[in-house]
N, C-alpha and C positions, 0 to 999 in steps of 0.2 A: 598618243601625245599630240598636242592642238601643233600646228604647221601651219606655216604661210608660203606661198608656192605662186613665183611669179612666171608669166608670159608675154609674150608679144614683142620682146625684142627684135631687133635686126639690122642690115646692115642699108641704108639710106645717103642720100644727099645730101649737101650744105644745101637748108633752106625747104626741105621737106616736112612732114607730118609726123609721128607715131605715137602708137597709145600702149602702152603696158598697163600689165593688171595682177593684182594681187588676190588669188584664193585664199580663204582661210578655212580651215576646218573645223572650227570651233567658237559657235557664237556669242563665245564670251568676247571676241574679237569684235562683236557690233559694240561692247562696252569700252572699249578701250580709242585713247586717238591715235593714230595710226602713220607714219610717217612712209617717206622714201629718200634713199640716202644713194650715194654712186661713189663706186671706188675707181678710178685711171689705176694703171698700172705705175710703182714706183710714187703713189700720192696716199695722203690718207682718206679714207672715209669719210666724205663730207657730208652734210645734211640740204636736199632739196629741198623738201616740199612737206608739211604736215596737216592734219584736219583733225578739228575732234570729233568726239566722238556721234555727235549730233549729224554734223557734215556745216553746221553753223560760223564756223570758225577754221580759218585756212591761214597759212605761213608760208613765205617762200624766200630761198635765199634769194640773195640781190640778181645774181648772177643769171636765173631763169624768172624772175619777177616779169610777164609781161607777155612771157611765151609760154609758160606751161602751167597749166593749170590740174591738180588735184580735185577728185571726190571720190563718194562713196554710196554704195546702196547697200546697206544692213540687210536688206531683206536677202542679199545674193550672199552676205559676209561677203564681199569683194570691194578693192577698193583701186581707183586706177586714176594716172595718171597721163595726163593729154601732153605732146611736146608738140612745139611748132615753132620752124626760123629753127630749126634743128642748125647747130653746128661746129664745127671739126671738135673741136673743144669740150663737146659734149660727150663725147664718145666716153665709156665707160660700164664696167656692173653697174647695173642698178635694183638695188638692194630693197627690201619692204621691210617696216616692222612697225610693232605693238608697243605701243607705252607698257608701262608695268602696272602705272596708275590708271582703275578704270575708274571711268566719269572725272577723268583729270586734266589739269588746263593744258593747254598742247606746246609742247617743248623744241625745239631746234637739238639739242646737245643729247650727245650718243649715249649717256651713263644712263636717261630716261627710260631707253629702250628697253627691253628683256625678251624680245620674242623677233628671231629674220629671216628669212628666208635664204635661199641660196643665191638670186640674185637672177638675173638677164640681160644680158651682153646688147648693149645698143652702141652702133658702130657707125660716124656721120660722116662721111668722105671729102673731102673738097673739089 
């Protein structure tokens, strides 16, 4: 069964770096766009950051517009995403996943998805 399996969370500073990443195991994942979403604890599921499937085309909520940046290398199936000006606010899972549509326009909204990972705990301290 195809998986997406992230890393590189941690527990950081207000105003720090970090880069999480998304494995996948199955390169039908290079066909698809590809998002990253984060849950807080007692919040819903919100949507960061997406790309499509090219790496052409990128989306980001308002809220990290400026500090984090998404991509992707198809050749690795991996896709990751860059934070920086990390803070407290930011702290949460943050979650990978797959459109359902591949070669499809890149979406913000959760019902797109069909494919997530377990997620990776990034923790930003004040």
């Amino acid at each position: 069964q195809a998986q997406l399996v992230e890393s590189g969370g941690g527990l950081v500073q207000a105003g720090d770096s970090l880069s999480v990443s998304c494995a996948a195991s199955a390169r039908t994942f290079s066909r698809r766009p590809m998002g990253w979403f984060r849950q807080a604890p007692g919040k819903e599921r919100e949507f960061v950051a997406a790309i499509s499937w090219s790496g052409a085309t990128t989306l980001y909520a308002d809220s990290v517009k400026g500090r984090f940046t998404i991509s992707r290398d198809n050749a690795k199936n991996t896709v990751y995403l860059q934070m920086n000006s990390l803070k407290p606010e930011d702290t949460a899972v943050y979650l990978c996943a797959a459109q359902i549509e591949e070669y499809g326009r890149v979406y913000p909204q959760k019902y797109a998805y069909g494919y997530w990972g377990q997620g990776t705990q990034v923790t930003v301290s004040s």
